[in-house]
TORKOL-4160 file (C-alpha; in steps of 0.2 Angstrom, whole numbers, padded with zeros to 4 digits, m for minus):
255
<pt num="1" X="m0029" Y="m0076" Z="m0008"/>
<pt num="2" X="m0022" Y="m0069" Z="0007"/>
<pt num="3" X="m0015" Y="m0082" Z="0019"/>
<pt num="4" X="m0020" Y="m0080" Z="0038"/>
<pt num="5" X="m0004" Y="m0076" Z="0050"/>
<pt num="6" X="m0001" Y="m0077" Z="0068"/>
<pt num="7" X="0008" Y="m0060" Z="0076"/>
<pt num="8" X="0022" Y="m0073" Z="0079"/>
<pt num="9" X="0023" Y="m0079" Z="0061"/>
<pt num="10" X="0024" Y="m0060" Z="0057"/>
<pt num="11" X="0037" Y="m0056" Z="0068"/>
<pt num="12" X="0050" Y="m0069" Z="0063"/>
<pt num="13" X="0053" Y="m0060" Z="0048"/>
<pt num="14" X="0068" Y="m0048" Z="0047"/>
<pt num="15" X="0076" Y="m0041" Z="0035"/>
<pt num="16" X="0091" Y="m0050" Z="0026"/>
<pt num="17" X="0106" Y="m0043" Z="0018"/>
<pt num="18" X="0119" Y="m0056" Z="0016"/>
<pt num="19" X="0113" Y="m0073" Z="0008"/>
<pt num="20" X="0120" Y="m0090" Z="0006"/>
<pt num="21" X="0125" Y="m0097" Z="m0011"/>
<pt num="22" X="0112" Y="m0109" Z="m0010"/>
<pt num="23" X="0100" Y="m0109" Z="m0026"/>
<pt num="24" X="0083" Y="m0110" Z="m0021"/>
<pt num="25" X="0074" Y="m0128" Z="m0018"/>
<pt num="26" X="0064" Y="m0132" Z="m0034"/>
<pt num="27" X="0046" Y="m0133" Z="m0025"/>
<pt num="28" X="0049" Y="m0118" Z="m0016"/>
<pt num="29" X="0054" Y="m0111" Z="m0033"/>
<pt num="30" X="0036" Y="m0116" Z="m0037"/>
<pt num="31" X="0026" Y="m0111" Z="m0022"/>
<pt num="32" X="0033" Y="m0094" Z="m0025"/>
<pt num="33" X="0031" Y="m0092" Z="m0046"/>
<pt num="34" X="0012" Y="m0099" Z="m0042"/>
<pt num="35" X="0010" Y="m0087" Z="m0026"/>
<pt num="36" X="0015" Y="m0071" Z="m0041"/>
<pt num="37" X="0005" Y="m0078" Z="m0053"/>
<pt num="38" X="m0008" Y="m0074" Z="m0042"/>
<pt num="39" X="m0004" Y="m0060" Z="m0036"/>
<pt num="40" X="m0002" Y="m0053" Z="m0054"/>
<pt num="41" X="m0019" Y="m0059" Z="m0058"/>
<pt num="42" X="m0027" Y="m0051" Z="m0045"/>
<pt num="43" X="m0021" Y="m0032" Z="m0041"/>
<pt num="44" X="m0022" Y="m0019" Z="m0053"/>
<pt num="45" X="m0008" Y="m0009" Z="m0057"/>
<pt num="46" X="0008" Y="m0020" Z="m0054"/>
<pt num="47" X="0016" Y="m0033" Z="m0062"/>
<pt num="48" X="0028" Y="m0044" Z="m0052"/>
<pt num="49" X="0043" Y="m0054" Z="m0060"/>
<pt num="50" X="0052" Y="m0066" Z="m0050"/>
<pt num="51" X="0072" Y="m0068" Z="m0057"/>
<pt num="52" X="0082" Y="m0082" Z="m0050"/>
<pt num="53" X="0100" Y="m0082" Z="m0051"/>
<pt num="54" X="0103" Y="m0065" Z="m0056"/>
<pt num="55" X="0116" Y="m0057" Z="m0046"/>
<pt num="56" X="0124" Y="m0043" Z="m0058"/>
<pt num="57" X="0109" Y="m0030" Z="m0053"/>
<pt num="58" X="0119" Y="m0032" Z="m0034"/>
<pt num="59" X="0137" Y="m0034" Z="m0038"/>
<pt num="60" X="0140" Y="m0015" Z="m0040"/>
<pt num="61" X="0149" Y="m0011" Z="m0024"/>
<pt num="62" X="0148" Y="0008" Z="m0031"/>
<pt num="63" X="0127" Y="0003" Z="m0029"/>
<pt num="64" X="0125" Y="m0005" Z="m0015"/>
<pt num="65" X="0140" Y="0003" Z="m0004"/>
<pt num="66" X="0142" Y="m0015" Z="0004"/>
<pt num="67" X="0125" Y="m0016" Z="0011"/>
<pt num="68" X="0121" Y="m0033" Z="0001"/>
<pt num="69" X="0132" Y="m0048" Z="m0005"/>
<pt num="70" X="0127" Y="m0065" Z="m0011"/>
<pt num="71" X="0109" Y="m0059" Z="m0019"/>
<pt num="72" X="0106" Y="m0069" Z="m0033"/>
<pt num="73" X="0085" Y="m0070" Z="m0032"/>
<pt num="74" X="0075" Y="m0056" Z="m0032"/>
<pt num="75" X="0057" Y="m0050" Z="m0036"/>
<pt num="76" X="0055" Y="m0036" Z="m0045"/>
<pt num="77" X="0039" Y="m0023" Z="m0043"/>
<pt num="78" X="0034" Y="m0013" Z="m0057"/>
<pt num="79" X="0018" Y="m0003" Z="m0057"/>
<pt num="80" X="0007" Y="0008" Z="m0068"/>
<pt num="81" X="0008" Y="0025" Z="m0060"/>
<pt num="82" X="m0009" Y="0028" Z="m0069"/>
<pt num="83" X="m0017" Y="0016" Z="m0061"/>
<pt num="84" X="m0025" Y="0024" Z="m0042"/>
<pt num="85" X="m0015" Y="0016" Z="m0027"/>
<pt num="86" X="m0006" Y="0007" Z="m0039"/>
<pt num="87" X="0011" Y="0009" Z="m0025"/>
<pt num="88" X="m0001" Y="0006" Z="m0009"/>
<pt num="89" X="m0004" Y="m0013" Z="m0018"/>
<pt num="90" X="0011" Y="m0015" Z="m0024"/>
<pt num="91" X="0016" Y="m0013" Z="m0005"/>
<pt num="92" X="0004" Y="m0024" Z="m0001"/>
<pt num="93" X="0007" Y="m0039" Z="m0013"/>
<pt num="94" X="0024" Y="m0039" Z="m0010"/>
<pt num="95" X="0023" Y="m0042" Z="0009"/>
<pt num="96" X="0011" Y="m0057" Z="0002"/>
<pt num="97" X="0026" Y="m0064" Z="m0005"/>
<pt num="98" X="0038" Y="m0060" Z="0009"/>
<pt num="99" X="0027" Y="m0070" Z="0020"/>
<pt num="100" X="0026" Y="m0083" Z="0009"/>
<pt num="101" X="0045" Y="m0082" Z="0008"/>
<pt num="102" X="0047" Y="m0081" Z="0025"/>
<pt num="103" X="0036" Y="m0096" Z="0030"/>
<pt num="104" X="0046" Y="m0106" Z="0014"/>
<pt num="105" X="0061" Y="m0103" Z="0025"/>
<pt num="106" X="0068" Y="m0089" Z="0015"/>
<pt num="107" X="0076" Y="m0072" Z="0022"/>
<pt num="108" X="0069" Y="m0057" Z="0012"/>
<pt num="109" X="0073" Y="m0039" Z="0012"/>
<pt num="110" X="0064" Y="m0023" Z="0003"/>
<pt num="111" X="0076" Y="m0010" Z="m0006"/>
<pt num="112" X="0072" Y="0004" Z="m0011"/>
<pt num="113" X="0088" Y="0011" Z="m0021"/>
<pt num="114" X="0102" Y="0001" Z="m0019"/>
<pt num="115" X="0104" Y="m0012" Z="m0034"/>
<pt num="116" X="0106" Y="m0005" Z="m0052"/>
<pt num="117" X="0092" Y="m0004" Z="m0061"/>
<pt num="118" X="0099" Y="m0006" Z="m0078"/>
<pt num="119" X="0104" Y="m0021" Z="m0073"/>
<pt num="120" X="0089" Y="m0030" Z="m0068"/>
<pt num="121" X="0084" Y="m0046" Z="m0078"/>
<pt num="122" X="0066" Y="m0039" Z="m0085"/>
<pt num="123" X="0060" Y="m0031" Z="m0098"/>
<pt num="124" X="0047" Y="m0014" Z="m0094"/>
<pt num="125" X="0029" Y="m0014" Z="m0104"/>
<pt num="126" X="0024" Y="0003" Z="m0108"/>
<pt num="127" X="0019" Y="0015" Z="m0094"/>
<pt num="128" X="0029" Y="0003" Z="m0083"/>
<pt num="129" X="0041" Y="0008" Z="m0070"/>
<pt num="130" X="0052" Y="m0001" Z="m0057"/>
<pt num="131" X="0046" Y="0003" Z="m0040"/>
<pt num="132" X="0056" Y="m0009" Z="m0028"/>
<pt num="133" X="0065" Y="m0026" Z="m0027"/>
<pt num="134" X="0063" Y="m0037" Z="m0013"/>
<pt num="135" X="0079" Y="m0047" Z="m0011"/>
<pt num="136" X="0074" Y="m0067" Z="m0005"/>
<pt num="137" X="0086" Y="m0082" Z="m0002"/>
<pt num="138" X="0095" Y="m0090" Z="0011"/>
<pt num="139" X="0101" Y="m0083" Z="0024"/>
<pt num="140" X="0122" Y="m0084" Z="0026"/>
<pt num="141" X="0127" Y="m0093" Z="0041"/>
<pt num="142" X="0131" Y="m0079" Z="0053"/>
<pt num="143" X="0125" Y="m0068" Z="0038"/>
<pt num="144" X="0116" Y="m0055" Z="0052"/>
<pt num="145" X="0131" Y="m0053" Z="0060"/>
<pt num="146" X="0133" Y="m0045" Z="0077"/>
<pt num="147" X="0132" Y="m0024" Z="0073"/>
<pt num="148" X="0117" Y="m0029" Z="0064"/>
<pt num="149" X="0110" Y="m0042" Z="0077"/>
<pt num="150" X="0112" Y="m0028" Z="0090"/>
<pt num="151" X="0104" Y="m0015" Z="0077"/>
<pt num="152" X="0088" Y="m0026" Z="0075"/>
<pt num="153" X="0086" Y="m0028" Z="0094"/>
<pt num="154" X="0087" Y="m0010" Z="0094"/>
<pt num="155" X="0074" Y="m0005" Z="0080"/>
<pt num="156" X="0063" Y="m0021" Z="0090"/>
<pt num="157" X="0063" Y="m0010" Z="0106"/>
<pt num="158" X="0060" Y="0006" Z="0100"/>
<pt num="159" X="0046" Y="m0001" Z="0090"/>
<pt num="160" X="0029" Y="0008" Z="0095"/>
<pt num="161" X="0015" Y="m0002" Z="0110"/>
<pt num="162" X="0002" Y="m0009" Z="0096"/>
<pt num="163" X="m0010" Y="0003" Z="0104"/>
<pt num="164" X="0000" Y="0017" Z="0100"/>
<pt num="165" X="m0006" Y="0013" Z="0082"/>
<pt num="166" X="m0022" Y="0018" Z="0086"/>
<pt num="167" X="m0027" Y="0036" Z="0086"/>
<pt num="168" X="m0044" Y="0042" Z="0087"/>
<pt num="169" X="m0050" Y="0060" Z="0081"/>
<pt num="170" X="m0064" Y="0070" Z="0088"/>
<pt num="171" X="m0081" Y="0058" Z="0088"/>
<pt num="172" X="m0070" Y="0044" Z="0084"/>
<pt num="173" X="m0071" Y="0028" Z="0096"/>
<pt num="174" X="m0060" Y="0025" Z="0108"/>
<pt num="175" X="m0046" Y="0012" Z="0108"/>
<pt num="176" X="m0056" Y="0001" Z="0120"/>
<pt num="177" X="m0072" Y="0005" Z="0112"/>
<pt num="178" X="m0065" Y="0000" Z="0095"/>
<pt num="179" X="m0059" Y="m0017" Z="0102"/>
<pt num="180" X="m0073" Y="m0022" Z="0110"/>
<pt num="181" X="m0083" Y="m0020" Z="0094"/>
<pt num="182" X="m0067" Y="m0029" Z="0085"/>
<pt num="183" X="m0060" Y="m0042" Z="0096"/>
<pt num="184" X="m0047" Y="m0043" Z="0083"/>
<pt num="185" X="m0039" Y="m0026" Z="0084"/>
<pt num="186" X="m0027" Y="m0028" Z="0094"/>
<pt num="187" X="m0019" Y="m0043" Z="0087"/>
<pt num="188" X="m0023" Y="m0033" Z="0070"/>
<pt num="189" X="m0011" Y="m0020" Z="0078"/>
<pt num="190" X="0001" Y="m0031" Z="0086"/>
<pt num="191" X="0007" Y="m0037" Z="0067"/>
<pt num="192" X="0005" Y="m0021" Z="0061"/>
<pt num="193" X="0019" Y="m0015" Z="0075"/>
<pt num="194" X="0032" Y="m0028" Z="0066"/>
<pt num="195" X="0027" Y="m0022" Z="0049"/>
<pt num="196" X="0044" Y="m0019" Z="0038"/>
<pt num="197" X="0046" Y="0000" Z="0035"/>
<pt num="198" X="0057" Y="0013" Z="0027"/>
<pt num="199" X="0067" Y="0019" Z="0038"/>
<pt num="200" X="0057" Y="0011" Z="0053"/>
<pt num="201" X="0048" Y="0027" Z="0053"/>
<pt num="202" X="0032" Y="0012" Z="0056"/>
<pt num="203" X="0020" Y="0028" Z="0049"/>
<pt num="204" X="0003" Y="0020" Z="0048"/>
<pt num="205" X="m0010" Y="0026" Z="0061"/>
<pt num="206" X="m0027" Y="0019" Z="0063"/>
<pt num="207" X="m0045" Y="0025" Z="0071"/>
<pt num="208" X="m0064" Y="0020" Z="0070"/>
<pt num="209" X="m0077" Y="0031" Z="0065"/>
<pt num="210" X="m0095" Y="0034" Z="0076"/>
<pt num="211" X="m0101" Y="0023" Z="0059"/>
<pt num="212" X="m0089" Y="0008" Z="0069"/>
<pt num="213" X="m0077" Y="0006" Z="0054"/>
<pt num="214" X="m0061" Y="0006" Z="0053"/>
<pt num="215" X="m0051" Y="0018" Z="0043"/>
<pt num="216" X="m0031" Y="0019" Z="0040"/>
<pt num="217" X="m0020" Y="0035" Z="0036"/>
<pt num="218" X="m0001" Y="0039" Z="0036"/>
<pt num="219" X="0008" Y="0051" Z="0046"/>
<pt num="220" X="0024" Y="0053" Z="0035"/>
<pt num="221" X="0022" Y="0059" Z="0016"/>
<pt num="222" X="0038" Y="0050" Z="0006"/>
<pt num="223" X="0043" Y="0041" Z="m0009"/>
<pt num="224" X="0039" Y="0025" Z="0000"/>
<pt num="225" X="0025" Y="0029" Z="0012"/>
<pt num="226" X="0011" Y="0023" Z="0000"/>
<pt num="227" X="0021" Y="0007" Z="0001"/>
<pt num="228" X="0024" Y="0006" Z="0017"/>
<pt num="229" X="0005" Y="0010" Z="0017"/>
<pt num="230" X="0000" Y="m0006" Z="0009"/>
<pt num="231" X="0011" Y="m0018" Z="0018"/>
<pt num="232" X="0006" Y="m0011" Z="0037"/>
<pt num="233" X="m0013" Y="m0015" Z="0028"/>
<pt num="234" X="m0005" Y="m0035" Z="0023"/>
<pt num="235" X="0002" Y="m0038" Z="0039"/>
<pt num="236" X="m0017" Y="m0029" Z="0048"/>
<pt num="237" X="m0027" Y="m0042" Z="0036"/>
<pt num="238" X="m0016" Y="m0058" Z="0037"/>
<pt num="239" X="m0020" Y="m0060" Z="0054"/>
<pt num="240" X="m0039" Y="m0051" Z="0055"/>
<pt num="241" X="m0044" Y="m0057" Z="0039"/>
<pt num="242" X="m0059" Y="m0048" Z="0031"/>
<pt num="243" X="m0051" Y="m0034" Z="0018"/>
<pt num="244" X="m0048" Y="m0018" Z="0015"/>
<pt num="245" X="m0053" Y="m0002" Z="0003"/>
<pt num="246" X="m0038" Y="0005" Z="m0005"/>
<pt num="247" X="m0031" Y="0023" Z="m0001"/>
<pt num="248" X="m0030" Y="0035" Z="0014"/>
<pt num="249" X="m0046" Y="0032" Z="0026"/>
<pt num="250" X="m0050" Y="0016" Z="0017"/>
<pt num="251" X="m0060" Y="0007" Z="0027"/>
<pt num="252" X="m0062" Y="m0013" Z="0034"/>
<pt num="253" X="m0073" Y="m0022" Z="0030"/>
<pt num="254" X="m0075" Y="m0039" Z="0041"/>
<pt num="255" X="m0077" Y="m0055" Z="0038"/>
Protein backbone atom coordinates (compact mmCIF):
# COMPACT_ATOMS: atom_id res chain seq x y z
CA UNK A 1 0.00 0.00 0.00
CA UNK A 2 1.16 3.27 -0.88
CA UNK A 3 1.19 5.85 2.07
CA UNK A 4 -0.17 9.43 1.31
CA UNK A 5 2.74 12.31 1.59
CA UNK A 6 2.59 16.00 1.97
CA UNK A 7 4.99 17.92 -0.76
CA UNK A 8 6.65 18.85 2.58
CA UNK A 9 7.22 15.33 3.87
CA UNK A 10 8.67 14.73 0.27
CA UNK A 11 10.91 17.32 0.41
CA UNK A 12 12.66 16.60 3.64
CA UNK A 13 14.35 13.99 1.98
CA UNK A 14 17.94 14.36 0.79
CA UNK A 15 20.34 12.27 -0.06
CA UNK A 16 22.84 10.94 2.52
CA UNK A 17 26.43 9.99 2.12
CA UNK A 18 28.05 9.80 5.43
CA UNK A 19 26.16 7.81 8.29
CA UNK A 20 26.58 7.51 11.81
CA UNK A 21 27.63 4.14 13.53
CA UNK A 22 24.46 3.87 15.05
CA UNK A 23 22.70 0.35 14.26
CA UNK A 24 19.40 0.69 13.37
CA UNK A 25 16.31 0.83 16.23
CA UNK A 26 14.77 -2.66 16.29
CA UNK A 27 11.18 -1.60 15.49
CA UNK A 28 12.36 0.59 12.79
CA UNK A 29 14.23 -2.65 11.66
CA UNK A 30 10.63 -4.13 11.60
CA UNK A 31 8.54 -1.34 9.95
CA UNK A 32 11.00 -1.49 7.16
CA UNK A 33 11.47 -5.62 6.63
CA UNK A 34 7.30 -5.68 6.86
CA UNK A 35 7.32 -2.36 4.43
CA UNK A 36 9.74 -4.90 1.66
CA UNK A 37 7.83 -7.76 2.43
CA UNK A 38 5.16 -5.90 0.83
CA UNK A 39 6.63 -4.50 -1.62
CA UNK A 40 8.09 -7.78 -2.85
CA UNK A 41 4.56 -9.25 -2.66
CA UNK A 42 3.03 -6.81 -4.71
CA UNK A 43 5.27 -5.64 -7.91
CA UNK A 44 6.21 -7.94 -10.46
CA UNK A 45 9.70 -8.19 -11.43
CA UNK A 46 11.77 -7.24 -8.40
CA UNK A 47 12.79 -8.71 -5.52
CA UNK A 48 14.01 -6.45 -2.65
CA UNK A 49 16.48 -7.58 0.17
CA UNK A 50 17.15 -5.42 3.09
CA UNK A 51 21.07 -6.19 4.66
CA UNK A 52 21.94 -4.77 7.91
CA UNK A 53 25.25 -4.40 9.00
CA UNK A 54 26.94 -5.10 6.02
CA UNK A 55 29.62 -2.61 5.25
CA UNK A 56 32.30 -4.56 3.09
CA UNK A 57 30.20 -3.82 -0.24
CA UNK A 58 31.33 0.20 0.77
CA UNK A 59 34.59 0.08 2.27
CA UNK A 60 36.36 -0.14 -1.11
CA UNK A 61 37.75 3.48 -1.39
CA UNK A 62 38.97 2.18 -5.13
CA UNK A 63 34.66 1.91 -5.36
CA UNK A 64 33.40 4.39 -3.91
CA UNK A 65 36.26 7.28 -4.61
CA UNK A 66 35.28 8.75 -1.10
CA UNK A 67 31.73 9.53 -1.79
CA UNK A 68 30.46 7.22 1.11
CA UNK A 69 31.73 6.27 4.70
CA UNK A 70 29.99 4.63 7.54
CA UNK A 71 27.15 2.48 5.31
CA UNK A 72 26.58 -0.37 7.08
CA UNK A 73 22.54 -0.84 5.82
CA UNK A 74 21.53 -1.06 2.50
CA UNK A 75 18.51 -2.42 0.38
CA UNK A 76 19.44 -4.08 -2.50
CA UNK A 77 17.09 -3.94 -5.94
CA UNK A 78 17.21 -6.81 -8.28
CA UNK A 79 14.89 -7.13 -11.03
CA UNK A 80 13.98 -9.57 -13.87
CA UNK A 81 14.91 -7.80 -16.96
CA UNK A 82 12.13 -10.03 -18.70
CA UNK A 83 9.63 -8.85 -16.82
CA UNK A 84 7.89 -5.36 -18.80
CA UNK A 85 8.88 -2.03 -16.68
CA UNK A 86 10.42 -4.37 -14.53
CA UNK A 87 13.19 -0.88 -13.64
CA UNK A 88 10.16 1.65 -13.86
CA UNK A 89 8.75 -0.33 -10.41
CA UNK A 90 11.64 -1.05 -9.22
CA UNK A 91 12.08 2.83 -9.18
CA UNK A 92 8.98 3.04 -7.86
CA UNK A 93 9.08 0.72 -4.91
CA UNK A 94 12.23 1.84 -3.87
CA UNK A 95 11.17 5.49 -3.35
CA UNK A 96 8.32 3.55 -1.09
CA UNK A 97 10.84 2.48 1.03
CA UNK A 98 12.90 5.68 1.08
CA UNK A 99 9.92 7.42 2.33
CA UNK A 100 9.23 5.13 4.80
CA UNK A 101 12.93 5.58 5.73
CA UNK A 102 12.75 9.00 5.72
CA UNK A 103 9.67 9.52 7.92
CA UNK A 104 11.46 6.41 10.43
CA UNK A 105 14.05 9.11 10.79
CA UNK A 106 16.59 7.60 8.58
CA UNK A 107 18.78 9.41 5.80
CA UNK A 108 18.80 7.40 2.52
CA UNK A 109 20.68 7.81 -0.71
CA UNK A 110 20.19 5.94 -4.26
CA UNK A 111 23.62 4.59 -6.00
CA UNK A 112 23.89 3.62 -9.05
CA UNK A 113 27.59 2.34 -9.38
CA UNK A 114 29.52 3.04 -6.56
CA UNK A 115 29.67 0.01 -3.89
CA UNK A 116 31.02 -3.40 -5.23
CA UNK A 117 28.83 -5.54 -6.31
CA UNK A 118 30.67 -8.78 -5.58
CA UNK A 119 30.49 -7.77 -2.29
CA UNK A 120 26.88 -7.42 -1.63
CA UNK A 121 25.44 -9.64 1.13
CA UNK A 122 22.65 -11.55 -1.19
CA UNK A 123 22.51 -14.20 -3.21
CA UNK A 124 20.81 -13.79 -7.18
CA UNK A 125 17.94 -16.31 -8.38
CA UNK A 126 18.12 -16.90 -12.00
CA UNK A 127 17.44 -14.33 -14.49
CA UNK A 128 18.15 -11.86 -11.54
CA UNK A 129 20.19 -8.85 -11.68
CA UNK A 130 21.36 -6.07 -9.39
CA UNK A 131 19.92 -2.78 -10.47
CA UNK A 132 20.76 -0.36 -7.57
CA UNK A 133 21.29 0.01 -3.64
CA UNK A 134 19.81 2.57 -1.69
CA UNK A 135 22.07 3.32 1.08
CA UNK A 136 19.81 4.04 4.66
CA UNK A 137 21.01 4.80 8.31
CA UNK A 138 21.72 7.66 10.41
CA UNK A 139 22.90 10.48 9.34
CA UNK A 140 26.57 11.52 10.83
CA UNK A 141 26.51 14.50 12.97
CA UNK A 142 27.55 17.27 10.55
CA UNK A 143 27.76 14.18 8.08
CA UNK A 144 26.35 16.73 4.98
CA UNK A 145 29.03 18.83 5.52
CA UNK A 146 29.30 22.38 4.20
CA UNK A 147 30.53 21.81 0.23
CA UNK A 148 27.65 19.40 0.17
CA UNK A 149 25.21 21.71 2.32
CA UNK A 150 25.90 24.39 -0.24
CA UNK A 151 25.68 21.83 -3.36
CA UNK A 152 22.05 20.69 -2.23
CA UNK A 153 21.02 24.43 -1.87
CA UNK A 154 22.17 24.72 -5.31
CA UNK A 155 20.64 21.64 -6.98
CA UNK A 156 17.14 22.99 -4.64
CA UNK A 157 17.30 26.31 -6.65
CA UNK A 158 17.91 25.09 -9.98
CA UNK A 159 15.14 22.70 -9.43
CA UNK A 160 12.34 23.24 -12.18
CA UNK A 161 8.75 25.56 -11.19
CA UNK A 162 6.23 22.29 -10.74
CA UNK A 163 4.40 23.70 -13.68
CA UNK A 164 7.30 23.38 -15.76
CA UNK A 165 6.69 19.55 -15.45
CA UNK A 166 3.74 19.85 -17.35
CA UNK A 167 4.00 20.02 -21.14
CA UNK A 168 1.09 19.80 -23.24
CA UNK A 169 1.26 18.64 -27.16
CA UNK A 170 -1.03 19.71 -29.80
CA UNK A 171 -4.97 18.89 -28.57
CA UNK A 172 -3.49 18.39 -25.26
CA UNK A 173 -5.18 20.44 -22.20
CA UNK A 174 -3.57 23.12 -20.98
CA UNK A 175 -1.85 23.36 -17.63
CA UNK A 176 -4.72 25.44 -16.12
CA UNK A 177 -7.24 23.22 -17.89
CA UNK A 178 -5.74 20.13 -16.59
CA UNK A 179 -5.79 21.46 -12.89
CA UNK A 180 -8.98 22.51 -12.89
CA UNK A 181 -10.30 19.10 -13.91
CA UNK A 182 -7.52 17.70 -11.12
CA UNK A 183 -7.30 20.01 -8.19
CA UNK A 184 -4.52 17.78 -7.33
CA UNK A 185 -2.03 18.56 -10.02
CA UNK A 186 -0.30 20.80 -8.82
CA UNK A 187 0.55 19.52 -5.49
CA UNK A 188 1.05 16.15 -7.80
CA UNK A 189 3.86 18.27 -9.42
CA UNK A 190 5.07 20.15 -6.65
CA UNK A 191 6.51 16.46 -5.21
CA UNK A 192 7.37 15.49 -8.30
CA UNK A 193 9.92 18.65 -8.57
CA UNK A 194 11.79 17.25 -5.18
CA UNK A 195 11.90 13.75 -6.79
CA UNK A 196 15.52 12.15 -6.37
CA UNK A 197 17.21 11.78 -9.86
CA UNK A 198 20.24 10.88 -11.64
CA UNK A 199 22.24 13.34 -12.00
CA UNK A 200 19.33 15.90 -11.08
CA UNK A 201 18.63 15.91 -14.67
CA UNK A 202 14.50 15.63 -13.00
CA UNK A 203 13.59 14.08 -16.64
CA UNK A 204 9.84 13.23 -16.33
CA UNK A 205 7.42 15.45 -18.14
CA UNK A 206 3.68 15.30 -17.89
CA UNK A 207 0.47 16.29 -20.02
CA UNK A 208 -3.35 15.45 -20.35
CA UNK A 209 -5.01 14.28 -23.30
CA UNK A 210 -8.51 15.78 -24.86
CA UNK A 211 -9.72 12.16 -23.21
CA UNK A 212 -8.90 14.24 -19.56
CA UNK A 213 -6.07 11.69 -18.50
CA UNK A 214 -3.12 12.07 -17.47
CA UNK A 215 -0.16 10.60 -19.11
CA UNK A 216 3.83 10.67 -18.19
CA UNK A 217 6.95 10.37 -20.48
CA UNK A 218 10.64 10.95 -20.10
CA UNK A 219 12.79 13.34 -21.80
CA UNK A 220 16.22 11.79 -21.26
CA UNK A 221 16.95 8.10 -22.41
CA UNK A 222 19.66 6.50 -19.80
CA UNK A 223 20.52 3.49 -17.75
CA UNK A 224 18.52 5.07 -14.94
CA UNK A 225 15.84 7.07 -16.52
CA UNK A 226 13.26 4.12 -16.28
CA UNK A 227 13.99 4.45 -12.75
CA UNK A 228 14.05 7.71 -12.35
CA UNK A 229 10.71 7.08 -14.31
CA UNK A 230 9.06 5.16 -11.46
CA UNK A 231 10.04 7.09 -8.47
CA UNK A 232 8.88 10.74 -10.09
CA UNK A 233 5.44 8.45 -10.51
CA UNK A 234 5.82 7.50 -6.27
CA UNK A 235 6.47 10.85 -5.32
CA UNK A 236 3.11 12.06 -8.07
CA UNK A 237 0.82 9.23 -6.40
CA UNK A 238 2.00 9.58 -2.57
CA UNK A 239 0.49 12.84 -2.47
CA UNK A 240 -2.47 12.55 -5.39
CA UNK A 241 -3.34 9.01 -4.57
CA UNK A 242 -5.19 7.10 -7.18
CA UNK A 243 -2.51 5.00 -9.26
CA UNK A 244 -0.74 4.65 -12.27
CA UNK A 245 -0.43 2.40 -15.61
CA UNK A 246 3.10 1.33 -16.01
CA UNK A 247 5.40 2.60 -18.86
CA UNK A 248 5.72 5.74 -21.22
CA UNK A 249 2.17 7.48 -21.61
CA UNK A 250 0.79 5.47 -18.74
CA UNK A 251 -2.07 6.98 -17.64
CA UNK A 252 -3.79 8.07 -14.01
CA UNK A 253 -6.35 6.83 -13.02
CA UNK A 254 -8.01 8.79 -9.93
CA UNK A 255 -9.35 7.75 -6.87
Amino acid sequence: MVLRYTPDELARRHSVRKYAPAPVAPEVAALLDSEVEEINASYPGIRFVVCYDSPAAFSSLRKTYGLFSGVSNYLVALVDSSVGHAAEIAGFAAEQFVMRATRCGLGTCFVGATFDGSKLAVGLNEGEKVLFVVSFGYEAKGGEGLWRSMMRRIVRSKMLPPADFYTPGDGDLSFAEAAERMPVLEKGLEAVAVAPSAGNRQPVRFRTGADGVLRAATIVENAFSDVDFGIAKFNFQAVAGGRWDWGRDGGFQMD
